[in-house]
N, CA and C atoms as an extended XYZ file, in Angstrom:
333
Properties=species:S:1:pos:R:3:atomname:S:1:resname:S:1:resid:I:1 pbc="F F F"
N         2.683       13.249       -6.965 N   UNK     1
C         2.640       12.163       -7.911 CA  UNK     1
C         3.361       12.571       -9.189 C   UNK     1
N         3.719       11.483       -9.851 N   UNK     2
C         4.789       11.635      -11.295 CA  UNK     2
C         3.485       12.180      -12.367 C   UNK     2
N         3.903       12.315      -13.228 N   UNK     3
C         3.372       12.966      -14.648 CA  UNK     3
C         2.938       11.597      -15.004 C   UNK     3
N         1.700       11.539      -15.543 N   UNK     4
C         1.220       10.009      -15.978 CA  UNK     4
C         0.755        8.908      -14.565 C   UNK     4
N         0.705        9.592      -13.493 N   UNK     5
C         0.661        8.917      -12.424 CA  UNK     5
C        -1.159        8.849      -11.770 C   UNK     5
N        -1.965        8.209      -11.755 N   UNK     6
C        -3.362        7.779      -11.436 CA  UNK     6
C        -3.358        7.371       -9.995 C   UNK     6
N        -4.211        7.646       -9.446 N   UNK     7
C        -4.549        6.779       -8.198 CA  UNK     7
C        -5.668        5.986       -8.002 C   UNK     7
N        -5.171        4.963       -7.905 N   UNK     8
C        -6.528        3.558       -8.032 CA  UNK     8
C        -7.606        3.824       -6.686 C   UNK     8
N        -6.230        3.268       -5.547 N   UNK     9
C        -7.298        3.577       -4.227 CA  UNK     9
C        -6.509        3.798       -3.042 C   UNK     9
N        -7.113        4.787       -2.438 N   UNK    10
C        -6.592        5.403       -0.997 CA  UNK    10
C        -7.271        4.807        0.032 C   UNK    10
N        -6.587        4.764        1.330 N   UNK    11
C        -7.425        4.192        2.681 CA  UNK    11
C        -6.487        4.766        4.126 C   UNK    11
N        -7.293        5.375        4.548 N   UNK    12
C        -6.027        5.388        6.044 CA  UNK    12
C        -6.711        3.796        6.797 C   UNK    12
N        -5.779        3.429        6.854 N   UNK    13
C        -5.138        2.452        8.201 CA  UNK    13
C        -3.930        2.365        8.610 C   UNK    13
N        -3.752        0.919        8.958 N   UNK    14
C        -2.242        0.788        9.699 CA  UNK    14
C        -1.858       -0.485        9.307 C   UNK    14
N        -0.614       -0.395        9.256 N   UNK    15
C         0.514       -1.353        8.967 CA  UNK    15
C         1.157       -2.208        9.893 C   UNK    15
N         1.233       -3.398       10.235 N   UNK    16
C         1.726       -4.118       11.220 CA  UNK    16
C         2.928       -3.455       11.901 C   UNK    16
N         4.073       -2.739       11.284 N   UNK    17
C         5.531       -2.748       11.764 CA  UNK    17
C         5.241       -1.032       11.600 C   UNK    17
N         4.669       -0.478       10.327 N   UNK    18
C         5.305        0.929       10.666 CA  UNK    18
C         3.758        1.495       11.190 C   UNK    18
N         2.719        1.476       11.719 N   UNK    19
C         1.793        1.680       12.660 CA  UNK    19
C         0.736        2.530       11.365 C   UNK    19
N        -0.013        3.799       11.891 N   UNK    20
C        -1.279        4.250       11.124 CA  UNK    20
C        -0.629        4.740        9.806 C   UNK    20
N        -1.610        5.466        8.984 N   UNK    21
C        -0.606        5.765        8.006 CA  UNK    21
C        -2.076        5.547        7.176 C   UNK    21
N        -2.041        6.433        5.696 N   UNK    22
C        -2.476        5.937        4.755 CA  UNK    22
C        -1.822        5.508        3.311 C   UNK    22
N        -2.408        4.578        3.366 N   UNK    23
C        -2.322        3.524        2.338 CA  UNK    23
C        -2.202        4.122        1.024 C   UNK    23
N        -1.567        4.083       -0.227 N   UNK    24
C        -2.131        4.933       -1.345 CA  UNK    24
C        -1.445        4.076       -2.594 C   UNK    24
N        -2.661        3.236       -3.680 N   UNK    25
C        -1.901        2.309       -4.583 CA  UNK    25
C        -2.303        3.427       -5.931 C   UNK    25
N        -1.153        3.261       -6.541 N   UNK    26
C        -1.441        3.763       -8.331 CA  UNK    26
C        -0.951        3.280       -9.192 C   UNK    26
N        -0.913        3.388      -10.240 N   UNK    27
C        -0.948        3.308      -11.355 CA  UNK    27
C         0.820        2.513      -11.930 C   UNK    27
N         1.944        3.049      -10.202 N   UNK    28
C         3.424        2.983      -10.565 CA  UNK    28
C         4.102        2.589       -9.408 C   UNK    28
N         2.902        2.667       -8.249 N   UNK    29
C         3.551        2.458       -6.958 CA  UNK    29
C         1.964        2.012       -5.696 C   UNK    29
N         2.632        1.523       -4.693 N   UNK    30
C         2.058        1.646       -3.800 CA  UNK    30
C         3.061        2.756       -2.756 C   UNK    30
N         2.514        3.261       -2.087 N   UNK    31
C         3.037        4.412       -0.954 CA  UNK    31
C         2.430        4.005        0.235 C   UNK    31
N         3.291        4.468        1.316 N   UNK    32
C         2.171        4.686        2.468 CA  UNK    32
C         2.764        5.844        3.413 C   UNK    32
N         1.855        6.593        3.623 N   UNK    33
C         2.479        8.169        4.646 CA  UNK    33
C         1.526        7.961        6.063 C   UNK    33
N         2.927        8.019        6.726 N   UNK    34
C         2.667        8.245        8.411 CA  UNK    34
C         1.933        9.624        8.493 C   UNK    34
N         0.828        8.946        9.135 N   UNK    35
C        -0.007       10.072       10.161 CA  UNK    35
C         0.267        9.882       11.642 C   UNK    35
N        -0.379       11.216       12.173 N   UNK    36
C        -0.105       11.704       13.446 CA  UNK    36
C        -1.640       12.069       13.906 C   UNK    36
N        -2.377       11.608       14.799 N   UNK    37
C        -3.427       12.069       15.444 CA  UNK    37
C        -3.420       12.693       16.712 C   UNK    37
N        -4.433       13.671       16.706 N   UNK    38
C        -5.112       14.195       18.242 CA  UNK    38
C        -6.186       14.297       18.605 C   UNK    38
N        -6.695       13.098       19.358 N   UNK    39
C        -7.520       13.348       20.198 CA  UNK    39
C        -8.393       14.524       20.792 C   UNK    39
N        -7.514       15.004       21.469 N   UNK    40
C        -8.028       16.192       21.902 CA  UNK    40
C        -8.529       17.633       20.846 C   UNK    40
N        -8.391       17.714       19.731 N   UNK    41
C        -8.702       18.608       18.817 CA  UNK    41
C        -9.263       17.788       17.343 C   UNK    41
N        -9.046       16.468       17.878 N   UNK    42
C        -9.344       15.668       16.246 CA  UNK    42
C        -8.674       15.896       15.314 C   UNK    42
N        -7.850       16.521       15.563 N   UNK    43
C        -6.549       16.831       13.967 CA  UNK    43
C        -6.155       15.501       13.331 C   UNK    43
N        -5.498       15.813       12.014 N   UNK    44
C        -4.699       14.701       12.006 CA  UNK    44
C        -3.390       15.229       10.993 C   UNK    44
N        -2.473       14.944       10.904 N   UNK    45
C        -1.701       15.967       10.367 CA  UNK    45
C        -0.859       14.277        9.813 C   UNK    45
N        -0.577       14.023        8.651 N   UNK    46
C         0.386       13.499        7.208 CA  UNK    46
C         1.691       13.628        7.770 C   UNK    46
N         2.273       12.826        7.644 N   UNK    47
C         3.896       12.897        8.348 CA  UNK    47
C         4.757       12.324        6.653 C   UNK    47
N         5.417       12.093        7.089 N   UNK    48
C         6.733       11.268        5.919 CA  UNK    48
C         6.094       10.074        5.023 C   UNK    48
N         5.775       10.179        3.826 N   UNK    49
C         6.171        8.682        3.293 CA  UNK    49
C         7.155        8.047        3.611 C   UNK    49
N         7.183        6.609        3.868 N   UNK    50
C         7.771        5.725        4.846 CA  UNK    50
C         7.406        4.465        4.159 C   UNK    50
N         6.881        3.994        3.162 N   UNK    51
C         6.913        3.583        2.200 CA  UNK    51
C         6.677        3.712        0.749 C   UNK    51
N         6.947        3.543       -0.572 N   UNK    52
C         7.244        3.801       -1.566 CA  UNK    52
C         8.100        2.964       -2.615 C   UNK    52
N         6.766        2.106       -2.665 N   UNK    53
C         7.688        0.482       -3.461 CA  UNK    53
C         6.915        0.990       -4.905 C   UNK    53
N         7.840        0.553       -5.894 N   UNK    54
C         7.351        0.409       -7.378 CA  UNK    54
C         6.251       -0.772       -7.387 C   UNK    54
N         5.849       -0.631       -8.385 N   UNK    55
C         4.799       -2.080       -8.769 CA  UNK    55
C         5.712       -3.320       -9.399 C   UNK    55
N         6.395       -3.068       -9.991 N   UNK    56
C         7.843       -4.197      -10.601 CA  UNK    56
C         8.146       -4.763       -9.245 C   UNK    56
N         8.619       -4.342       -8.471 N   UNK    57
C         9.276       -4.883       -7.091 CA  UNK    57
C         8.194       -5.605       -6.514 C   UNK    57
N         6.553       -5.571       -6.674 N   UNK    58
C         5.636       -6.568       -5.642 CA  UNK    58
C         5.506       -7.957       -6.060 C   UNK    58
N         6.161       -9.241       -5.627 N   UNK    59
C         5.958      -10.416       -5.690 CA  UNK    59
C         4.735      -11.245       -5.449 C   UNK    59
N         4.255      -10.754       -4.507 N   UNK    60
C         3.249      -11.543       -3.886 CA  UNK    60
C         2.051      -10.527       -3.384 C   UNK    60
N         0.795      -11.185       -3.257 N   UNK    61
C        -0.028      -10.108       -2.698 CA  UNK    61
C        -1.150      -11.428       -2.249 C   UNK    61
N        -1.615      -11.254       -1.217 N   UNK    62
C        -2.488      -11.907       -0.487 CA  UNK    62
C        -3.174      -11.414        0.608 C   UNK    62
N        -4.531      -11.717        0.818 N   UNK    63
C        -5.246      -11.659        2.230 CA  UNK    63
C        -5.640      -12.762        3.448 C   UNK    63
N        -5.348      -11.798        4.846 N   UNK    64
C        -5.003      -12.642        5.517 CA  UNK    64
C        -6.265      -12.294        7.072 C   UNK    64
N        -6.051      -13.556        7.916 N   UNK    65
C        -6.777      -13.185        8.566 CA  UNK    65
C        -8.336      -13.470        9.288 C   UNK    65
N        -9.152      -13.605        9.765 N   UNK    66
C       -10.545      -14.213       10.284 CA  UNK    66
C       -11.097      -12.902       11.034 C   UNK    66
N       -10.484      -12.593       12.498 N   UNK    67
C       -11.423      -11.175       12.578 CA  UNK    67
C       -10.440       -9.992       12.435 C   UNK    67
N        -9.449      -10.041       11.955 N   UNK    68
C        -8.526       -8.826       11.767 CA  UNK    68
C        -8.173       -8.948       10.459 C   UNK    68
N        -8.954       -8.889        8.981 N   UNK    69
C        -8.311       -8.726        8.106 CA  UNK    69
C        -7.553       -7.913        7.548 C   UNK    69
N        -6.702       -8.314        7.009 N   UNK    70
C        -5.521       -7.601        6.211 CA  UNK    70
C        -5.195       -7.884        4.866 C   UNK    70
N        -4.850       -6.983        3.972 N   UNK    71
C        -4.495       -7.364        2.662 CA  UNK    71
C        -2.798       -7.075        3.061 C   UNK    71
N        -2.132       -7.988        2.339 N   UNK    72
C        -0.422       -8.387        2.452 CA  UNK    72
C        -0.041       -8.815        1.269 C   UNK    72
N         1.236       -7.745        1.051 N   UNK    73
C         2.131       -7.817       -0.388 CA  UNK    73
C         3.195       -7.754       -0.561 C   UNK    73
N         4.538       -9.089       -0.388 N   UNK    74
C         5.743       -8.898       -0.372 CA  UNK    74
C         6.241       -7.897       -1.786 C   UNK    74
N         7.638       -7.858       -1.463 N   UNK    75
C         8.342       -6.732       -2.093 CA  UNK    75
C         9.495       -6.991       -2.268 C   UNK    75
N        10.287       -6.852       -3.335 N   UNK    76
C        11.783       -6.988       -3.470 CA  UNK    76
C        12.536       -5.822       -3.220 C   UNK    76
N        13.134       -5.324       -2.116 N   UNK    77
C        13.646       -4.034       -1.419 CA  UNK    77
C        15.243       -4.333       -1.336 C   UNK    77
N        15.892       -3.089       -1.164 N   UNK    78
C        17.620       -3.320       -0.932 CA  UNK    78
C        17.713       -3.782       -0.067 C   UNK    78
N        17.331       -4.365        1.167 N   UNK    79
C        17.814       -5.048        2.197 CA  UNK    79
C        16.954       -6.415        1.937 C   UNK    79
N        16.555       -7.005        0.603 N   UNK    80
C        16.280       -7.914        0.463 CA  UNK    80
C        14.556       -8.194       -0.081 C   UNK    80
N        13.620       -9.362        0.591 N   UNK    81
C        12.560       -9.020       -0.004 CA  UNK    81
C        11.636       -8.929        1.917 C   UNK    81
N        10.535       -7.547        1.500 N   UNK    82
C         9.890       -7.179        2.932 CA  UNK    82
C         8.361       -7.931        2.900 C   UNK    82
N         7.805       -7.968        3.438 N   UNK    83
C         6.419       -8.083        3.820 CA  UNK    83
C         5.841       -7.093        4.519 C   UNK    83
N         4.703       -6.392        4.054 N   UNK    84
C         3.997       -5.609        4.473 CA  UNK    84
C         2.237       -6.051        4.543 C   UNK    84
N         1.213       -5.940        6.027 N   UNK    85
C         0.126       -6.401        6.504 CA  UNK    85
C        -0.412       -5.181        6.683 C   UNK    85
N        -1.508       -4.701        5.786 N   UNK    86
C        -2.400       -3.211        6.475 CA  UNK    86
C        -3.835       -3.731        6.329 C   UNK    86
N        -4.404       -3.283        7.830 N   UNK    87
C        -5.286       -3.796        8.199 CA  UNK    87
C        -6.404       -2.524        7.219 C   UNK    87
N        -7.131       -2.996        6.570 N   UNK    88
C        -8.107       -1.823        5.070 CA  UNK    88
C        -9.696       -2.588        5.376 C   UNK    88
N       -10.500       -1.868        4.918 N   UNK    89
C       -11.722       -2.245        5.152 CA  UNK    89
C       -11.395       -3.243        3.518 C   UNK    89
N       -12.065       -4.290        3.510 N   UNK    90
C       -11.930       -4.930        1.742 CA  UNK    90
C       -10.781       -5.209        1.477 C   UNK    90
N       -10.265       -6.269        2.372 N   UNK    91
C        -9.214       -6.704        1.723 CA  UNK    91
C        -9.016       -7.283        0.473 C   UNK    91
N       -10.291       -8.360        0.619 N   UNK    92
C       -10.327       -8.490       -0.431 CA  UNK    92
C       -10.424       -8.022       -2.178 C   UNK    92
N       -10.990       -6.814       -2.091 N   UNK    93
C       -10.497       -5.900       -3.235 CA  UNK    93
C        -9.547       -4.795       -3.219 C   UNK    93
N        -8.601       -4.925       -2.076 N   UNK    94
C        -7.481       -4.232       -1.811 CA  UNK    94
C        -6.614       -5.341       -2.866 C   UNK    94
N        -6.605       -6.613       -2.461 N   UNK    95
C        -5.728       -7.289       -2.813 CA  UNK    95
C        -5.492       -7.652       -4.512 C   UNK    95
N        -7.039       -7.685       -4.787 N   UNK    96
C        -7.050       -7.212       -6.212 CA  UNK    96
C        -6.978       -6.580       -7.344 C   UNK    96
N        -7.185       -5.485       -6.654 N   UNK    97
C        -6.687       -4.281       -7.154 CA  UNK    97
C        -5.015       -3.791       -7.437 C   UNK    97
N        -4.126       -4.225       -6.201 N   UNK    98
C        -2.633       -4.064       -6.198 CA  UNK    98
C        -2.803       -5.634       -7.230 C   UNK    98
N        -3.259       -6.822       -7.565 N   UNK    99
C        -3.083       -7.600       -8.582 CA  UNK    99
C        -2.511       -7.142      -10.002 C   UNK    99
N        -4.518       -6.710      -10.367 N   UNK   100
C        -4.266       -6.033      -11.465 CA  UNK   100
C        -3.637       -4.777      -11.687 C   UNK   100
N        -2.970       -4.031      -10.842 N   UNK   101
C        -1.834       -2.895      -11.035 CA  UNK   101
C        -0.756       -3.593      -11.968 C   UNK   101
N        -0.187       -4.434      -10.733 N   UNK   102
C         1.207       -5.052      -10.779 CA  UNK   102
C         0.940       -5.930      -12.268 C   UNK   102
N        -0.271       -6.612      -13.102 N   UNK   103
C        -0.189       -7.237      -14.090 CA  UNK   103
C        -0.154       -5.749      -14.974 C   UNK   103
N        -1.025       -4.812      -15.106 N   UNK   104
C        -1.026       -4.252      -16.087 CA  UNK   104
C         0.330       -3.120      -16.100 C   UNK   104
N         0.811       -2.774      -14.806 N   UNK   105
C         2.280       -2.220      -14.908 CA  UNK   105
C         3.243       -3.441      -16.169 C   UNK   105
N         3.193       -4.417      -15.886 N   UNK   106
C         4.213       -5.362      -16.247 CA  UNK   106
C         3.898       -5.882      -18.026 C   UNK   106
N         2.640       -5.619      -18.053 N   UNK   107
C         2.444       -5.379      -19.651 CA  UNK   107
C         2.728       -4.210      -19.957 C   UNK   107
N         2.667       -3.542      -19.680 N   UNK   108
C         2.902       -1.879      -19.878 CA  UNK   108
C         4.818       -1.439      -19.982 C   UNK   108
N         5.104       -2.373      -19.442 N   UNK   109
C         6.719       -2.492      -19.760 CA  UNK   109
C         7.205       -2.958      -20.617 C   UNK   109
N         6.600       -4.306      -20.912 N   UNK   110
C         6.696       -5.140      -21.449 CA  UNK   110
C         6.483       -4.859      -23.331 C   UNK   110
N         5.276       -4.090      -23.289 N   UNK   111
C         5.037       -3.843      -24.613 CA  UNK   111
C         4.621       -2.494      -24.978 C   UNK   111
């Protein structure tokens, strides 16, 4: 993490397109790093961040869903704008939480 960098809230789950992974929102970014599991020994071993959006870049943030909830937060990315669905226990205060990030990042620029 950067110098000045907080972490609000962590969660391993999974992401519709790039699969398990945990989740990780702060203070400047949301992230998410591929994990790798085994069964057979219960390991779990952290692979690559594989996402790594600023809080400026999140447009939208919403929860979705009836028995598979998900909290979902488009993004303005170089190949345009993405959508990302991770299935988190509380979406509903997943979704609030990346809210008030993205408002208080944007005052925090701002003034």
């Amino acid at each position: 993490m950067e110098e000045g960098e907080k972490r609000i809230r962590q969660e391993d789950c999974s992401e519709d397109k790039l699969g398990p992974g945990i989740l990780t929102l702060t203070n400047k970014r949301i992230a998410f790093d591929k994990t790798r599991a085994r069964i057979m020994d219960f390991s779990k071993n952290v692979g690559d961040t594989v996402l790594d959006v600023p809080l400026k870049s999140v447009t939208k943030t919403w929860k979705e869903g009836l028995l598979m909830k998900k909290v979902c937060f488009t993004a303005r990315t170089a190949q345009g704008e993405d959508t990302y669905k991770f299935g988190v226990f509380g979406p509903g205060s997943w979704r609030d939480a990346i809210s008030e990030a993205v408002e208080d990042d944007t005052r925090e620029r701002q003034g």
